[in-house]
TORKOL-4160 file (C-alpha; in steps of 0.2 Angstrom, whole numbers, padded with zeros to 4 digits, m for minus):
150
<pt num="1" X="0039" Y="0030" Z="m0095"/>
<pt num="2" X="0026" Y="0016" Z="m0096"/>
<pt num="3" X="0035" Y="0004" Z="m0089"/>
<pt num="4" X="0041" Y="0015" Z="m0075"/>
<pt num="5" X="0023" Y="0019" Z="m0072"/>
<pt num="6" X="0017" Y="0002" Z="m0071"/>
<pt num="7" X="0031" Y="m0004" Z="m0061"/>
<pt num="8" X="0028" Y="0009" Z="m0047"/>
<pt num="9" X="0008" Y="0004" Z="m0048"/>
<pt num="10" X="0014" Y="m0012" Z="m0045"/>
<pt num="11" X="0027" Y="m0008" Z="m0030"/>
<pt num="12" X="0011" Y="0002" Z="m0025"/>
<pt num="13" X="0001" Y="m0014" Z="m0023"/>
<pt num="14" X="0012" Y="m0025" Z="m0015"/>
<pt num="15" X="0017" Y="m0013" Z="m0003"/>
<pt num="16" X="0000" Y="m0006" Z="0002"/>
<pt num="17" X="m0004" Y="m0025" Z="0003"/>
<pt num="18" X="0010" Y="m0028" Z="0015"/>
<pt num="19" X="0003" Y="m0016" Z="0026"/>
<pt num="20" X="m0014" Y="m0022" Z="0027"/>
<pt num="21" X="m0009" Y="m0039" Z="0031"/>
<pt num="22" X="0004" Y="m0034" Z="0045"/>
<pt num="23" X="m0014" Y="m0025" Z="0052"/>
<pt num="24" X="m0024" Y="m0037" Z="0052"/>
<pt num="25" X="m0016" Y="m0047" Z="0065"/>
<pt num="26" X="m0010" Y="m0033" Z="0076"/>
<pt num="27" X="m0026" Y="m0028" Z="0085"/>
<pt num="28" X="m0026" Y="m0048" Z="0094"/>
<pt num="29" X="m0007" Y="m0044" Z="0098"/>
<pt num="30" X="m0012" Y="m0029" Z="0107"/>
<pt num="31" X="m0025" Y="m0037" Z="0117"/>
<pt num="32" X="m0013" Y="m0050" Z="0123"/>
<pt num="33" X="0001" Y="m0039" Z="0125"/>
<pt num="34" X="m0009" Y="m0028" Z="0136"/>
<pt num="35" X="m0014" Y="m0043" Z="0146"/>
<pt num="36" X="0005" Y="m0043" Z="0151"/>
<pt num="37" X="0010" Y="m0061" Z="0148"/>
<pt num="38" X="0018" Y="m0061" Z="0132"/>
<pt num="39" X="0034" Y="m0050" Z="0132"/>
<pt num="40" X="0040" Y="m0062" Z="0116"/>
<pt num="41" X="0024" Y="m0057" Z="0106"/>
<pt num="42" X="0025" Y="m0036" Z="0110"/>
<pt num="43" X="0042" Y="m0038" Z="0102"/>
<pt num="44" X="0036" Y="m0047" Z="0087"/>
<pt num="45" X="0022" Y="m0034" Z="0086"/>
<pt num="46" X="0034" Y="m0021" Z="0088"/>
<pt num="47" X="0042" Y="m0027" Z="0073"/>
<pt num="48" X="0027" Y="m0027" Z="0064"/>
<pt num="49" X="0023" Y="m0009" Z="0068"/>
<pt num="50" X="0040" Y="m0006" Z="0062"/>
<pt num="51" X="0038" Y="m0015" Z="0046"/>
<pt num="52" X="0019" Y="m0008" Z="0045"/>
<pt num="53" X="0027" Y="0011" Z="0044"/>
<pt num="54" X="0040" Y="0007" Z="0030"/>
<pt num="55" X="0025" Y="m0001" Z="0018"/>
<pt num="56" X="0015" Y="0014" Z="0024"/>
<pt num="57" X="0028" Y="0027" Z="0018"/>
<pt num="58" X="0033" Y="0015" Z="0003"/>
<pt num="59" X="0013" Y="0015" Z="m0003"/>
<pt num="60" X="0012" Y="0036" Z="0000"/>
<pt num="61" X="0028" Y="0038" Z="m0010"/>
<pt num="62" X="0026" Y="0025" Z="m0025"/>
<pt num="63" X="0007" Y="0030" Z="m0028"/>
<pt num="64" X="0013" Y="0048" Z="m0026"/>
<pt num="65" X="0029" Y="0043" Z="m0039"/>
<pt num="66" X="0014" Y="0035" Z="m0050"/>
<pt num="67" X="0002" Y="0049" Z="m0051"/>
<pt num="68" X="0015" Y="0059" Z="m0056"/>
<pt num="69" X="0024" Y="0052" Z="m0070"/>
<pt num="70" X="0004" Y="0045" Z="m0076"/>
<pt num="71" X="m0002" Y="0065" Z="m0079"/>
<pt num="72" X="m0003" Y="0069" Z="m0062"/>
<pt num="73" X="m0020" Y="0081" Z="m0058"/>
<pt num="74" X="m0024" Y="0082" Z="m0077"/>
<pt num="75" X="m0021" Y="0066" Z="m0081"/>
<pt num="76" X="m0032" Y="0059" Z="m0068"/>
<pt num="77" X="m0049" Y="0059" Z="m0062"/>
<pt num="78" X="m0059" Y="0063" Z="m0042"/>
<pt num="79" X="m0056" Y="0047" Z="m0040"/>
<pt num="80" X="m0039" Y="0046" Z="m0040"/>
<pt num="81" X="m0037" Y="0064" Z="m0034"/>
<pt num="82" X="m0046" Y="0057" Z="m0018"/>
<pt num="83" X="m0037" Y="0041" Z="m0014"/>
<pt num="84" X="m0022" Y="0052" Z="m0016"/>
<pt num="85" X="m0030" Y="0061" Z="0001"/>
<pt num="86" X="m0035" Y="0046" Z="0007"/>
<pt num="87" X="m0017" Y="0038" Z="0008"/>
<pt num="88" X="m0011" Y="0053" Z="0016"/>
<pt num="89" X="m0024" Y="0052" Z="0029"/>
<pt num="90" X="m0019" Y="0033" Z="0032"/>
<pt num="91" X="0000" Y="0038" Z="0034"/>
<pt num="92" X="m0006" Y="0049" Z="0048"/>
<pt num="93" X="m0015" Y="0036" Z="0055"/>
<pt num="94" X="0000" Y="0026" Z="0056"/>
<pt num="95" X="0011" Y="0042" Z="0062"/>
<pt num="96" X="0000" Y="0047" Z="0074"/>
<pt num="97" X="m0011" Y="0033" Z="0080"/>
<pt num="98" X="m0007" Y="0017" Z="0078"/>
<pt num="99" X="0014" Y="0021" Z="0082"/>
<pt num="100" X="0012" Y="0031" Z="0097"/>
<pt num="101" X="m0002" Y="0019" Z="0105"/>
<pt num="102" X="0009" Y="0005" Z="0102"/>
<pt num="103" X="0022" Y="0015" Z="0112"/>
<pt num="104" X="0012" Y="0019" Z="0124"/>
<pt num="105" X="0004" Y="0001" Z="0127"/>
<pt num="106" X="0022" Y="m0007" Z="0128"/>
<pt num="107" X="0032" Y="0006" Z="0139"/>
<pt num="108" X="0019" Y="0003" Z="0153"/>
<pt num="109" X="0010" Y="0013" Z="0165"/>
<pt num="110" X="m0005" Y="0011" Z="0174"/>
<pt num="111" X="m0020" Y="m0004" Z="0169"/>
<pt num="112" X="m0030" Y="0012" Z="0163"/>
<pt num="113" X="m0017" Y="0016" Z="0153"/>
<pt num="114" X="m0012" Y="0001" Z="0145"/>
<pt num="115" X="m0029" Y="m0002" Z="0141"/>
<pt num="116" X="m0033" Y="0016" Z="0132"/>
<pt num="117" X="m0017" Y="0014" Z="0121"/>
<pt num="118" X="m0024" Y="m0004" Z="0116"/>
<pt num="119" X="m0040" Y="0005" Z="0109"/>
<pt num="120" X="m0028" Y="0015" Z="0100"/>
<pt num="121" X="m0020" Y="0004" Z="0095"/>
<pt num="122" X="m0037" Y="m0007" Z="0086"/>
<pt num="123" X="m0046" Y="0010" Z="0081"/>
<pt num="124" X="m0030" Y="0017" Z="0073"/>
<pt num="125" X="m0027" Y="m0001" Z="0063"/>
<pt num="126" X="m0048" Y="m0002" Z="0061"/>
<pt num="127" X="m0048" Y="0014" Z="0054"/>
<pt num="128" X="m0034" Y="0012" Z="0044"/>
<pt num="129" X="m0040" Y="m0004" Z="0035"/>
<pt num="130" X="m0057" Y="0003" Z="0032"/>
<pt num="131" X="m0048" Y="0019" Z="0023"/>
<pt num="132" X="m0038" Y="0005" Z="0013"/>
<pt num="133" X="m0056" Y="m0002" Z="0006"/>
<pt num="134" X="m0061" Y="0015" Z="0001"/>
<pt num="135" X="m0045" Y="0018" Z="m0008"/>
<pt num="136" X="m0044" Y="0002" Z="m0016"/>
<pt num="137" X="m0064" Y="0005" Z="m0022"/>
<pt num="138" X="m0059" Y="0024" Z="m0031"/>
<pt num="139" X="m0043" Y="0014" Z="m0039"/>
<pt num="140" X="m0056" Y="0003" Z="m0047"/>
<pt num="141" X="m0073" Y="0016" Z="m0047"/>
<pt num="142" X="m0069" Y="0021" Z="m0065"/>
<pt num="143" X="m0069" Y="0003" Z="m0071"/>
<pt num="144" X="m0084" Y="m0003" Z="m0058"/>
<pt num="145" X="m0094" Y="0013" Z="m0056"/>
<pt num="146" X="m0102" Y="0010" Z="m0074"/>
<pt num="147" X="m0107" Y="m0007" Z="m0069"/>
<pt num="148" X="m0113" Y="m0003" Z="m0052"/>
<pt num="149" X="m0124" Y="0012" Z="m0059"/>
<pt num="150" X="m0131" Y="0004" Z="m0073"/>
């Protein structure tokens, strides 16, 4: 079982990671996507909204998988108990932010529009990365918090 468990901690990882990177570029795409010059790029980015909602569900599932077969709510501290909410918070983000305001920004409408589903677009993925920070600090609060609190 420990070997299960570390594997899925590491599929975690690698997937959570995959998600942040695909992030960090999509804000600038969404700015010069809604410029409307670069039907090449919304594609791409498309893509990478694609990919950003696998490693999104692939992170929820292998951290859930993780917590689980680790002890699950006894075996595990707040800390872990609230990264658990967090990742679930930064799946809806993805769901219901950063998907449908890249939807919206690529199928059109007025400039008004375009431009309000950009912001969704950078907010959702802003948001999203800064919930990533905060859930990779409570992975490591039980080894850090001792340090940082004297």
């Amino acid at each position: 079982m420990l070997v299960l468990k570390w594997t899925l901690v590491i599929l975690h990882v690698i997937t959570a990671a995959a998600w942040f990177g695909l992030g960090l570029r999509l804000a600038g795409q969404a700015r010069t996507v809604a410029e409307g010059n670069a039907p090449a790029l919304a594609t791409d980015a498309g893509r990478s909204v694609w990919w950003m909602n696998v490693f999104v569900v692939l992170t929820l599932v292998f951290s859930v998988a993780a917590f689980l077969i680790g002890g699950g709510f006894t075996g595990y501290g707040p800390a872990y108990h609230t990264s658990l909410l967090l990742m679930l918070v930064l799946t809806g983000l993805q769901f219901f932010v950063i998907r449908p305001g890249w939807n919206s920004l690529t199928s059109g409408g007025s400039d008004d529009d375009i431009e309000s589903a950009r912001k969704r677009v950078a907010i959702g993925t802003g948001i999203g990365h800064l919930t990533w920070l905060v859930i990779l600090v409570l992975m490591f609060w039980q080894y850090l918090g001792p340090l940082l609190m004297g």
